[in-house]
C-alpha positions in Angstrom: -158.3 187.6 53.0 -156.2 189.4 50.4 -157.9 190.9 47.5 -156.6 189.5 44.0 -157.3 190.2 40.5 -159.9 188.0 38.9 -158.7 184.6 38.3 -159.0 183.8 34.7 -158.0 179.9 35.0 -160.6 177.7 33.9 -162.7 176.1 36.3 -161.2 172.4 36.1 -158.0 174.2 36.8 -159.2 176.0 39.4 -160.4 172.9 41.3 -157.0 171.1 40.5 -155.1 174.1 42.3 -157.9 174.0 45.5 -156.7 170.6 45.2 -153.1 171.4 45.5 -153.9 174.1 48.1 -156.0 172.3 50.7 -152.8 169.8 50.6 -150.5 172.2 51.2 -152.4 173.3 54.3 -152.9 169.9 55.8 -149.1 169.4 55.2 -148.7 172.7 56.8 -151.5 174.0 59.0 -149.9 176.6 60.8 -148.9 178.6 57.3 -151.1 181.3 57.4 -150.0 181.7 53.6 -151.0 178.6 52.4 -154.4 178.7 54.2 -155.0 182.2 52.7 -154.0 180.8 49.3 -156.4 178.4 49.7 -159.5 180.3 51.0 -158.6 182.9 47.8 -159.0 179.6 45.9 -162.3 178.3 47.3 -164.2 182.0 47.0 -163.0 182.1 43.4 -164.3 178.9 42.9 -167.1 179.4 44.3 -168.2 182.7 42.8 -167.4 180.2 39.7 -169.4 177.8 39.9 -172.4 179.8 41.1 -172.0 182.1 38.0 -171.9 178.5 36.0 -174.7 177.1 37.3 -176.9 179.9 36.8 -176.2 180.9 33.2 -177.5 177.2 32.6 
């Protein structure tokens, strides 16, 4: 996985664009791009919503 700066989108647009991603792979599974895209997308996310849920 490629190592990107921090994402600074908020969350809800952060889960639209896993959105987007996840379809992109499914329309094309062999693009190692797009599935790299969208496994940058999902740790983000992830990291995200962990962070989130904790300062609660």
């Amino acid at each position: 996985m490629t190592t990107t700066t921090e994402d600074t989108r908020p969350t809800d647009d952060l889960k639209m664009a896993l959105v987007e991603s996840l379809m992109a792979v499914i329309g094309a599974p062999d693009d190692e791009e797009a599935a790299e895209k969208a496994a940058t997308i999902i740790h983000t996310l992830d990291e995200r919503l962990t962070a989130e849920a904790t300062s609660v």
